[in-house]
C-alpha positions in Angstrom: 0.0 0.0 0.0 1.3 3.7 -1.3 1.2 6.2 1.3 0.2 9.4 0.4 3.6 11.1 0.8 4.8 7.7 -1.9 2.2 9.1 -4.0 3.6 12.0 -4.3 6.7 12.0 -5.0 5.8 9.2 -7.9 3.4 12.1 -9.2 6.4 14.6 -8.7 8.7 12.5 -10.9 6.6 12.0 -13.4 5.8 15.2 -14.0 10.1 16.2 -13.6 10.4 13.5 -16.7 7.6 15.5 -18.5 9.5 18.7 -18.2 13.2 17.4 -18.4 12.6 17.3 -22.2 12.1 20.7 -22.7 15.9 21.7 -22.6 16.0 18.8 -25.3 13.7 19.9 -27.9 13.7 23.9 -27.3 16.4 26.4 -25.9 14.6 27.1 -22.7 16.0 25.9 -19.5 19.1 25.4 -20.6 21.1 27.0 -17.9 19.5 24.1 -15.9 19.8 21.1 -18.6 22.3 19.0 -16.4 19.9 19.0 -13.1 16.4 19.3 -15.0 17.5 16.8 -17.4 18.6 14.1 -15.3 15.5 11.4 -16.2 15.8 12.4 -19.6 19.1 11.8 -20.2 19.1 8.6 -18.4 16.4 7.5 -20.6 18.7 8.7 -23.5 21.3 6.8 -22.2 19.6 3.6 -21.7 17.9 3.6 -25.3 21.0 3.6 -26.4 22.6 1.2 -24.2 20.1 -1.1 -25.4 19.0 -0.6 -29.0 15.7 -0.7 -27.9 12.8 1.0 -27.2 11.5 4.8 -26.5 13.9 7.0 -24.6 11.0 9.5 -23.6 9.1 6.2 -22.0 12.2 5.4 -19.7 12.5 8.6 -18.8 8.9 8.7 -17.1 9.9 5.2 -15.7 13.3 6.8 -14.4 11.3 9.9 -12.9 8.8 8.0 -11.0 11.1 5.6 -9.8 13.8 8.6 -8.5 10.2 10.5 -6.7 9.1 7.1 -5.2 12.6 6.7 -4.1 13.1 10.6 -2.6 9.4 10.2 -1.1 10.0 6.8 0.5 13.7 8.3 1.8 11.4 11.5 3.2 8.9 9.1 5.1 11.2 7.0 6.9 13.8 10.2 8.1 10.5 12.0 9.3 9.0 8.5 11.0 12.4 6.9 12.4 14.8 9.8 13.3 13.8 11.9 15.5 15.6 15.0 16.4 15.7 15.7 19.6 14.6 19.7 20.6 12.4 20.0 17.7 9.3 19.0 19.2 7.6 21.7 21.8 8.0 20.5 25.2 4.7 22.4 26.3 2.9 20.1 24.6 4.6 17.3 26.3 4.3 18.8 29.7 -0.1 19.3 28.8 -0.3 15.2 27.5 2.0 14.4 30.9 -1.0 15.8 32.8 -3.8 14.2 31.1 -5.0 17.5 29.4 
C-alpha cells in the first residue's frame, strides 16, 4: 500500500520527466539542462545502451522511480529519526497531565 507522501513523490517524478525534455527539444532551461535533465538523459542513455525501445518512455519510468525513491527516503527520516529539541516541550508537559 502507497502512502500518500509515496504518491507524491511518484506524481512529482513523473511530472520532472515530462519537463526534463524541454531543454531537449527547445532552448529554454538550458542553464539548468544538467539537473532538469537528469531522467531524460538517463532515458537517452539507456535507449541507447540497449537498441531498444523509446527513450522519452524510460525517462517517465526513471522519474517516477527517482520520486518514489526521494518520497520513501522523506517518510522513513520523518517517522524513524527523530531530532531531539524540535518538538515543543509544552505540549509534552499538557499530554503528561492528562489534558
Amino acid at each position: 500500500m502507497l502512502t500518500s507522501r509515496q504518491k507524491k513523490g511518484v506524481i512529482f517524478g513523473i511530472i520532472w520527466s515530462f519537463v526534463a525534455w524541454v531543454p531537449y527539444f527547445t532552448e529554454y532551461l538550458g542553464s539548468v539542462r544538467s539537473y532538469l535533465g537528469i531522467p531524460a538523459a538517463l532515458g537517452l542513455n539507456l535507449e541507447l545502451a540497449l537498441n531498444v525501445g523509446d527513450a522519452f518512455i524510460f525517462s517517465i519510468l526513471f522519474g517516477a522511480g527517482i520520486g518514489f525513491l526521494v518520497a520513501n527516503l522523506l517518510e522513513f527520516f520523518s517517522s524513524k529519526v527523530k531530532i531531539i529539541g524540535l518538538s515543543s516541550s509544552k505540549k509534552k508537559r499538557l499530554l503528561r497531565r492528562g489534558l
